[in-house]
DOVEX-736877 format. One line per field, with one value per residue (C-alpha): residue number from 1; residue in three letters; y negated, x, z negated. Coordinates in nm, 4 decimals. Example, Ala and Ser with C-alpha at 12.3 -4.5 7.8 and 13.67 -1.06 7.14 Angstrom:
BEGIN
seq: 1 2
type: ALA SER
y: 0.4500 0.1060
x: 1.2300 1.3670
z: -0.7800 -0.7140
END
This chain:
BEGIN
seq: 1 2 3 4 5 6 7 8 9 10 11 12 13 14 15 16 17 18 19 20 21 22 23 24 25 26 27 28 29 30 31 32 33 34 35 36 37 38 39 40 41 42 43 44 45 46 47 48 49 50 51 52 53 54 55 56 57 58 59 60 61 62 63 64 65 66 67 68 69 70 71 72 73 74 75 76 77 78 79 80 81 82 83 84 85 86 87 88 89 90 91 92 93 94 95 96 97 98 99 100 101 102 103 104 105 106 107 108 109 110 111 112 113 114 115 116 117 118 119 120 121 122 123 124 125 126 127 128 129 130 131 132 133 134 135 136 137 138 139 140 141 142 143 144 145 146 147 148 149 150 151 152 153 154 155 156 157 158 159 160 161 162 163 164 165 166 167 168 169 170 171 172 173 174 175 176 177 178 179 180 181 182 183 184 185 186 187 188 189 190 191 192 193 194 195 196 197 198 199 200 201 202 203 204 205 206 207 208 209 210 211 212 213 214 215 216 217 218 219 220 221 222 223 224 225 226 227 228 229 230 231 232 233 234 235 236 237 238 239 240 241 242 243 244 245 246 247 248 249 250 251 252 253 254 255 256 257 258 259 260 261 262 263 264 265 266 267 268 269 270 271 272 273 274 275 276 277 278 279 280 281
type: UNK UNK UNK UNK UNK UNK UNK UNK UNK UNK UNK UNK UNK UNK UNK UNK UNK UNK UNK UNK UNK UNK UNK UNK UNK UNK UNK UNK UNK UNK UNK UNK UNK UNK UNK UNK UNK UNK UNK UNK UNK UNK UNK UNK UNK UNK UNK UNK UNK UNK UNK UNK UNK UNK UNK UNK UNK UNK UNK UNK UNK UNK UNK UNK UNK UNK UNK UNK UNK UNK UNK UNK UNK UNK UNK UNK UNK UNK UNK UNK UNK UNK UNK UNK UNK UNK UNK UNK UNK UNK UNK UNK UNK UNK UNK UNK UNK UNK UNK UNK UNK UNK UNK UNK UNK UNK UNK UNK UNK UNK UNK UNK UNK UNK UNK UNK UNK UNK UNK UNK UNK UNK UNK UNK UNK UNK UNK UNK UNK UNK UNK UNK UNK UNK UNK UNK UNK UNK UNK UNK UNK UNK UNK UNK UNK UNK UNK UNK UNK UNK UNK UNK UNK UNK UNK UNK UNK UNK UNK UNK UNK UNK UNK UNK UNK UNK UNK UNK UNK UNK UNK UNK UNK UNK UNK UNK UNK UNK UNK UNK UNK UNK UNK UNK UNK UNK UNK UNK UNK UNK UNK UNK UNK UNK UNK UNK UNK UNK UNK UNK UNK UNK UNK UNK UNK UNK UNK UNK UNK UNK UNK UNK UNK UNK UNK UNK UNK UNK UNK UNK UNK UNK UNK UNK UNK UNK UNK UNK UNK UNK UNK UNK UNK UNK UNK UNK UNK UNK UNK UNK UNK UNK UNK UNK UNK UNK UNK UNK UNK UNK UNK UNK UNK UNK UNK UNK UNK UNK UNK UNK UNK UNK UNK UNK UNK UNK UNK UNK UNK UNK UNK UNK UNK UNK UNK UNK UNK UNK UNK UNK UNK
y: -0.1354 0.1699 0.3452 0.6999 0.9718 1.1089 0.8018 0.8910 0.6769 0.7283 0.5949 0.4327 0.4458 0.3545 0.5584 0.5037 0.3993 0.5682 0.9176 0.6862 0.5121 0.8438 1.0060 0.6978 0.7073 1.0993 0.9911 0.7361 0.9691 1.2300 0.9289 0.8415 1.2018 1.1993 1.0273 1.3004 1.1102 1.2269 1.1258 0.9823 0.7951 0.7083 0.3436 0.4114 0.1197 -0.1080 0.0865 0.4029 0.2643 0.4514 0.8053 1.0329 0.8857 0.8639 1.2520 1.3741 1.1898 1.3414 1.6732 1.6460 1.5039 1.8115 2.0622 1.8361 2.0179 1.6961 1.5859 1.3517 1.0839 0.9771 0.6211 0.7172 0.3699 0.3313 -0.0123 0.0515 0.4407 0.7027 0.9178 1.2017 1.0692 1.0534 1.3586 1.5149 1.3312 1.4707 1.8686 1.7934 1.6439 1.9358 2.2136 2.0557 2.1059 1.7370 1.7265 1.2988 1.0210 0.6425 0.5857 0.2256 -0.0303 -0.1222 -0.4058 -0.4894 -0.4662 -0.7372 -0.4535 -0.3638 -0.5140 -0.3502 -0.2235 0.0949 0.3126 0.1862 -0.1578 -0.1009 0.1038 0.2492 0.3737 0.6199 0.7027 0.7940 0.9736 1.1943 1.2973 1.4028 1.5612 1.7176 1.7421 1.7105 1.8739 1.5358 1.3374 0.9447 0.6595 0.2902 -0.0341 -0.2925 -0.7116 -0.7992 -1.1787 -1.1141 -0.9922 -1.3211 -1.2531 -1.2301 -1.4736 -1.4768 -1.3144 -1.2173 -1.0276 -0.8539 -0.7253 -0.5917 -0.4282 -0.2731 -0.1246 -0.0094 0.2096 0.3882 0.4990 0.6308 0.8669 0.7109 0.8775 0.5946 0.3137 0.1128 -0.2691 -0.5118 -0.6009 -0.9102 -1.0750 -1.1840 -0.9223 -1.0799 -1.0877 -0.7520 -0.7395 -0.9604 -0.7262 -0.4164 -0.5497 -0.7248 -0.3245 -0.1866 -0.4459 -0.3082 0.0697 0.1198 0.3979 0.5656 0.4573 0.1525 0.1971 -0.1576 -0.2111 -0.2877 -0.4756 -0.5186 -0.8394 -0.7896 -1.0914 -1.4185 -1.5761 -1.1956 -1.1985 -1.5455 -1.5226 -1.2229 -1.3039 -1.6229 -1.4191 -1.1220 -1.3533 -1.2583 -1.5150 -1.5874 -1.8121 -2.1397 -2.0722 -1.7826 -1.9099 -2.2465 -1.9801 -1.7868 -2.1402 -2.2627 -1.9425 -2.0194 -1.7701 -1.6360 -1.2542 -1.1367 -1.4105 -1.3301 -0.9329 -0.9892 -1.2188 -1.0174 -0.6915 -0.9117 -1.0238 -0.7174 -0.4948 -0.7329 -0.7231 -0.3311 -0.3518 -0.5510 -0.3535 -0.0430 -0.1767 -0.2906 0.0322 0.1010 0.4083 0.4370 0.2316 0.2438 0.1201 -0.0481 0.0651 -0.0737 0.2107 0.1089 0.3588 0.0871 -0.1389 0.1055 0.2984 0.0469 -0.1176 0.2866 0.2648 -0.0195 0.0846 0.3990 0.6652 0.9315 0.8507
x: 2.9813 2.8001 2.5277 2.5215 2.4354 2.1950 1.9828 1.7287 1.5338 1.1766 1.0721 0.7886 0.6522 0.3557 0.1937 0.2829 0.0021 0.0912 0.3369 0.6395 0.5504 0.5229 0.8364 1.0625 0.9359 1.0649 1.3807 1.3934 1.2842 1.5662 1.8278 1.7014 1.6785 2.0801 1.9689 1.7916 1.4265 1.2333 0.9229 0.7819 0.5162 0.2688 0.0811 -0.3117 -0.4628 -0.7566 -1.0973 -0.9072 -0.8600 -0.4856 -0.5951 -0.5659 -0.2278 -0.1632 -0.2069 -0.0307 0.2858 0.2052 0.2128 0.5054 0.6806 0.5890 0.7284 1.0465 1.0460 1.0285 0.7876 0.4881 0.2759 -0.0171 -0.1532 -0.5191 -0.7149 -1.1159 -1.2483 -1.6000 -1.5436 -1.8396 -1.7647 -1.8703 -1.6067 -1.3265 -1.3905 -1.3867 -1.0359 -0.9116 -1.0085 -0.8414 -0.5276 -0.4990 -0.5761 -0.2435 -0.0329 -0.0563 0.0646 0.1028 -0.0963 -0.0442 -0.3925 -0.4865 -0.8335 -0.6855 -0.7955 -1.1491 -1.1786 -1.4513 -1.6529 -1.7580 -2.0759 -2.0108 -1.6718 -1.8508 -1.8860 -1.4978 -1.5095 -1.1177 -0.8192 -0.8977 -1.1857 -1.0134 -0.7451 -1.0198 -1.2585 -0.9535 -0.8464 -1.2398 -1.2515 -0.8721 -0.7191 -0.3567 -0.3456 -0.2071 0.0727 -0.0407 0.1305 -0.0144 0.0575 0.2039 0.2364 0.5702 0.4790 0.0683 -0.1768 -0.2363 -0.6104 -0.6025 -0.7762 -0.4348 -0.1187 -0.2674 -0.5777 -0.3558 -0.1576 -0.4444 -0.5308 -0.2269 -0.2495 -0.6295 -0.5069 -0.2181 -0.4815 -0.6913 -0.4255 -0.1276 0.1596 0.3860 0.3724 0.5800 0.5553 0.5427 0.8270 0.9949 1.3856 1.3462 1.4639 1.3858 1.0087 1.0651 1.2106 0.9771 0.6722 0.7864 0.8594 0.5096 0.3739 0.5638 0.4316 0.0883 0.1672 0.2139 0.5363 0.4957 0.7970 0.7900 0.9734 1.0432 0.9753 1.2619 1.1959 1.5089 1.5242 1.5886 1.3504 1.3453 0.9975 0.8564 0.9528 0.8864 0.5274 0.4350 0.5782 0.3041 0.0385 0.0961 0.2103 0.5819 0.7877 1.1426 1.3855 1.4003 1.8007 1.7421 1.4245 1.6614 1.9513 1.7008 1.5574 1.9500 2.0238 1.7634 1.7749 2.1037 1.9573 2.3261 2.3635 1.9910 2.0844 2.3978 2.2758 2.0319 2.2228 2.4060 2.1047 1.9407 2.2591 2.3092 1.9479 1.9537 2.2323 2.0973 1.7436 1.9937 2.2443 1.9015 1.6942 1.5507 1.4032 1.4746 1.4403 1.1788 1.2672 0.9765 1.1406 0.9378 1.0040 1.3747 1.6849 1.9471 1.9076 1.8347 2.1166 2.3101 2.2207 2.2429 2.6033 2.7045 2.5208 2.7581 2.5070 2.6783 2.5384
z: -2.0001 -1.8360 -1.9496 -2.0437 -1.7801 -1.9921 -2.0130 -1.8432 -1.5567 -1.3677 -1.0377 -0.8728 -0.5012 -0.3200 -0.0652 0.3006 0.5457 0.8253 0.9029 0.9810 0.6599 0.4870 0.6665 0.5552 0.1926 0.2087 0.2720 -0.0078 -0.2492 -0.1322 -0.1342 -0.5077 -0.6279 -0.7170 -1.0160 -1.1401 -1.2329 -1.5093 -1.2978 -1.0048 -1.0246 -0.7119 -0.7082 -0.6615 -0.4562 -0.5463 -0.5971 -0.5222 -0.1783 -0.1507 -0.3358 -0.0584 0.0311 -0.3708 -0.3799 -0.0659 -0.1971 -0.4950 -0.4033 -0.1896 -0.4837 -0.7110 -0.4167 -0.4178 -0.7615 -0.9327 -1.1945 -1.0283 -1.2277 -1.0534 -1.0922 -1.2090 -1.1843 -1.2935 -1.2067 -0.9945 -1.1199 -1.2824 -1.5249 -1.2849 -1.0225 -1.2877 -1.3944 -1.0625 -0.9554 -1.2784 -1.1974 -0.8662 -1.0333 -1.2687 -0.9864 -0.7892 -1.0757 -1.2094 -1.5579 -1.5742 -1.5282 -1.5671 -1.6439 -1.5539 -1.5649 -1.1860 -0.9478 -0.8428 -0.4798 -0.3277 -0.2266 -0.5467 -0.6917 -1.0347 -1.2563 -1.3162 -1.6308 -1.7774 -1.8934 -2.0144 -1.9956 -2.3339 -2.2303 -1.9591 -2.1534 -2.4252 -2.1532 -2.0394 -2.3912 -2.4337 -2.0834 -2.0652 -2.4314 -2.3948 -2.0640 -1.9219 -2.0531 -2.0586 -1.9534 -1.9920 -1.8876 -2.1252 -2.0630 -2.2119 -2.1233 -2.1771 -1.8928 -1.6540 -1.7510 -2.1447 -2.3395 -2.5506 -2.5945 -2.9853 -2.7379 -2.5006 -2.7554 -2.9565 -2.6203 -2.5673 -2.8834 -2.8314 -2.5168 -2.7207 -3.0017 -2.7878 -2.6809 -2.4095 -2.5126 -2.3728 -2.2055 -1.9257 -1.8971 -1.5944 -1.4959 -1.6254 -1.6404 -1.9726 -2.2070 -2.5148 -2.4489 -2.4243 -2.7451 -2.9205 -2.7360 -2.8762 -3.2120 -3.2098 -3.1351 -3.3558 -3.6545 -3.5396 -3.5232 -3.2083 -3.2191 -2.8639 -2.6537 -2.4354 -2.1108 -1.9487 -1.5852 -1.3664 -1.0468 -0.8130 -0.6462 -0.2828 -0.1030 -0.3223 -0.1155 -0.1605 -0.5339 -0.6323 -0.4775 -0.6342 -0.9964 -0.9551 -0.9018 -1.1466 -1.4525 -1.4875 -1.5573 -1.3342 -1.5624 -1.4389 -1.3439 -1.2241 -0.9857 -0.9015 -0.7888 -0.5803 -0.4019 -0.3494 -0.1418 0.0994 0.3696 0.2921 0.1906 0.1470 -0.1531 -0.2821 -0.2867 -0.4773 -0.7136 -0.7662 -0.8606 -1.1073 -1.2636 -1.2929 -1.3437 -1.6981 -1.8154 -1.7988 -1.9647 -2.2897 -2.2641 -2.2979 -2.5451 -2.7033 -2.7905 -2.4694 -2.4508 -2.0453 -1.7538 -1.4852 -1.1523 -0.9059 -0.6279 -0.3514 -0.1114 -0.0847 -0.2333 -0.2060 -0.4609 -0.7557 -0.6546 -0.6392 -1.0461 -1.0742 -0.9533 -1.1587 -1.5092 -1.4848 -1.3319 -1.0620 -0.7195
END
């Protein structure tokens, strides 16, 4: 089965921390460009502790002639800041925003003026109309920090009223709590499209660490495969791609709306699920 070329995909990267870091992320992008993205979108670290590198990749991406979201986070924000990063945004040409509550760095003493993600996604409809298009995030297997999976849905659904135009979830290799999330929206009416998050798996330590911390479930055969393997990352990486490769293909073969890749600053392994699902690469 391969998907259609006209199914579209979008792509996220994280800012480099240095000009080798920056140079080599150039290079992904151009290597990942062959599958014509309908956006980039740049990570924004904790506290805004990544926006100047979040907006030079940004830029760059928009004078690659390709359409840039910017991660737009507001934990420990003001108003008066937000509205400030948002004139800047819109003076570069910035047209999309995944508009986030974000992390709490330990330097902050307070979460600012935006309790919730609503609340910026409702401050920059007040402040910017429908300047910027709105993405938000969405918990297909609940936030690790909701009271319930009932409360992070009825969260979910808060941000899209107050204006997110879509929304793109954590990643996850489950696709029928994907399923089961959307229909749960739906039931609520929540229509905007939900684009799942697609996370390669490339480093099975890396990914099995990270999924503890961030709440997204591995399937017990799928975590017992990854632990068998051991250090063998030519098994892990191949497994992987079959894995991942299948699940696109049910979110697709499912209603889907598009896929968007977490590509952790590498062009190989979404090219390569590319490859497979059908795209030209």
């Amino acid at each position: 089965m391969s998907l259609s070329t006209t199914f579209p995909v979008s792509l996220e990267f994280f800012p480099g921390k240095t000009a080798e870091g920056a140079e080599k992320i150039r290079a992904v992008r151009k290597d990942l460009y062959v599958l014509k993205p309908e956006f980039c979108s740049v990570t924004y670290g904790a506290g805004g502790s990544t926006q100047q590198g979040t907006f030079a990749a940004v830029a760059e991406i928009l004078a690659e002639g390709v359409v840039a979201a910017a991660h737009f986070s507001c934990v420990g924000a003001t108003k008066a800041s937000v509205r400030a990063e948002l004139e800047t945004l819109k003076n570069m040409g910035v047209n999309r925003l995944v508009a986030l509550r974000g992390d709490m760095p330990s330097v902050y003493g307070s979460e600012g003026e935006f309790r919730h993600a609503c609340d910026l996604v409702e401050f920059i409809r007040d402040e910017m109309g429908d300047h910027f298009y709105l993405e938000v995030a969405a918990y297909p297997e609940t936030h690790p920090r909701a009271r319930s999976p009932e409360h992070d849905l009825h969260a979910f659904a808060m941000k899209v009223k107050s204006g997110a135009n879509s929304a793109i979830t954590q990643y996850f290799y489950n696709p029928d709590a994907y399923f089961r999330f959307v229909d749960d929206a739906r039931k609520m009416g929540v229509s905007v499209p939900i684009i799942p998050g697609i996370m390669p798996i490339t480093n099975s330590s890396q990914l099995l660490r990270f999924s503890d911390m961030c709440g997204a479930e591995i399937p017990r055969w799928v975590r017992l495969r990854l632990l068998a393997f051991k250090e063998d990352t030519a098994s892990i990486r191949a497994f992987g791609l079959d894995v991942v490769t299948h699940m696109c293909e049910q979110l697709k073969a499912g209603g889907a709306p598009s896929l968007h890749f977490y590509t952790m600053n590498q062009s190989a392994p979404a090219l390569e699920i590319c490859k497979r699902l059908g795209y030209p690469t």
